[in-house]
N, C-alpha and C positions, 0 to 999 in steps of 0.2 A: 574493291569490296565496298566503299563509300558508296560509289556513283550504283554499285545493285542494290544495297540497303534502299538507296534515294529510290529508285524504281520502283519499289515496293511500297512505299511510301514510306519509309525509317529514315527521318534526317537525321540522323545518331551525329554525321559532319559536321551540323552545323551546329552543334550544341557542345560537343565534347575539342577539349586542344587537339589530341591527334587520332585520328582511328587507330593508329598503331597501339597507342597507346594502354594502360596495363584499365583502365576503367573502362573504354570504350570496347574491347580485347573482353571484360568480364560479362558487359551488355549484351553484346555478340553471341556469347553460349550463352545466354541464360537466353535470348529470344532462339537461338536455335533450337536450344533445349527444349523449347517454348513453354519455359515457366516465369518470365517476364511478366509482373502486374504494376500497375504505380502503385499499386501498397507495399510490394515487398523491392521497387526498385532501389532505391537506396541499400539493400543488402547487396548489392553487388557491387558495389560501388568500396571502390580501396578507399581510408578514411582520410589522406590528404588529396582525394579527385582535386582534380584543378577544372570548372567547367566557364564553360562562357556565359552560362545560363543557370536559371533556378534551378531547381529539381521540378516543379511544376510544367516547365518549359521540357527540360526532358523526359517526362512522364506522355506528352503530347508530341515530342518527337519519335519517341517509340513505337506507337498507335499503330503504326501500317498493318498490313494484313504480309505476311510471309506466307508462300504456298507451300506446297510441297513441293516444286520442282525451286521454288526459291532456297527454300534449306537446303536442299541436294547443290547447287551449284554453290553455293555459299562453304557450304562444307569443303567442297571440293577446290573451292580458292583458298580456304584458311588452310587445307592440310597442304599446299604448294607453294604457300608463302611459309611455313614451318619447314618443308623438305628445303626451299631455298634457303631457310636463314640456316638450317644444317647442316647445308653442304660449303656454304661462307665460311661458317667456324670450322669445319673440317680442312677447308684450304688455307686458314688463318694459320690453322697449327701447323699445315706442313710447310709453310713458309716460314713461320716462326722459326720451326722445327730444324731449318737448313740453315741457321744462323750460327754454328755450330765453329765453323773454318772461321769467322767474322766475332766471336767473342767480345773479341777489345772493343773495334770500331762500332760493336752494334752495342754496345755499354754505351760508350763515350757520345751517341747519335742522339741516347734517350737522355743526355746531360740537358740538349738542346730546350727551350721552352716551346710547347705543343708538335716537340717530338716524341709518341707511344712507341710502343712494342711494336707494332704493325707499320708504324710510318715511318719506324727504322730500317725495319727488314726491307721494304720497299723503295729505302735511299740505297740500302746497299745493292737490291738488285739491280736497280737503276745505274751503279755506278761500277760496279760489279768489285766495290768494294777498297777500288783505288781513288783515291780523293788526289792525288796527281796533276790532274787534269785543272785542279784548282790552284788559284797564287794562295789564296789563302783562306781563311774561316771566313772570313765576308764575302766573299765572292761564292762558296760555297752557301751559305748561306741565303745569299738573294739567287741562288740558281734552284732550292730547295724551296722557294718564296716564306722564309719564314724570317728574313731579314727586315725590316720596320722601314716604312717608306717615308722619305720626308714632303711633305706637301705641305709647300708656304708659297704664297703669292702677296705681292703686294706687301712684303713685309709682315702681315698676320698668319698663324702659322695655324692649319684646318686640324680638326681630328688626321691620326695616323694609324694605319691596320699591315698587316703585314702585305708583300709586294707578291704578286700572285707570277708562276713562273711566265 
């Protein structure tokens, strides 16, 4: 969607943190709408926007010209990125949803730190639930890479982030 706005000449990109995001998301209808002016742009803007720029800056990033065959393809990207984030959450739940036989283990998954809902269900389907296969929590853990890696050299010891599988 970023790189068609750019075509059109809307650097909305380079000016807003994320296009996904709930400000750049409000700018997007309001130019497809096309009732987008720098006098009323700031109304659509949520009141903690995060931007990279003035408001001046994105009043001239907006500027482009939008055809008509631009809002029709535009449209028809924003309602396909809605169908996909709706059929995500749809499968989110029925994943969730089959956590059911796994009660305990999918409690005890989400004990873990930057273990959710969803990155439990996906240990268990992953392991289909038998943790067996591991000697222990640590080992289980650095196989799920959410175990803390140690990186020292030299005696001085770096920043450490979790150990990726």
């Amino acid at each position: 969607m970023g790189k068609y706005l750019d075509a059109a000449g809307i650097k909305l990109s380079s000016i807003v943190s994320s296009i996904d995001g709930v400000a750049a998301q409000n700018l997007i209808d309001a130019l497809l709408r096309d009732v987008l002016t720098p006098a009323n742009l700031q109304s659509f803007l949520p009141k903690k926007a995060r931007l990279k720029a003035s408001i001046e800056d994105l009043a001239r990033a907006t500027q482009g010209r939008l055809s008509t065959r631009h809002r029709m393809v535009l449209k028809e990207i924003k309602a396909h990125l809605e169908y996909l984030s709706k059929a995500i959450c749809r499968l989110d739940d029925e994943v969730i949803g089959g956590m059911a036989p796994y009660t305990k283990q999918y409690e005890l998954l989400q004990t873990m730190p930057g273990v959710d809902k969803l990155s439990a269900a996906m240990l268990i389907i992953e392991t289909g639930g038998d943790m067996k296969a591991f000697k222990n929590r640590d080992s289980f853990s650095a196989w799920a890479g959410v175990a803390p890696s140690n990186n020292e050299s030299a005696g001085k010891k770096k920043v450490t982030h979790t150990q990726s599988k």
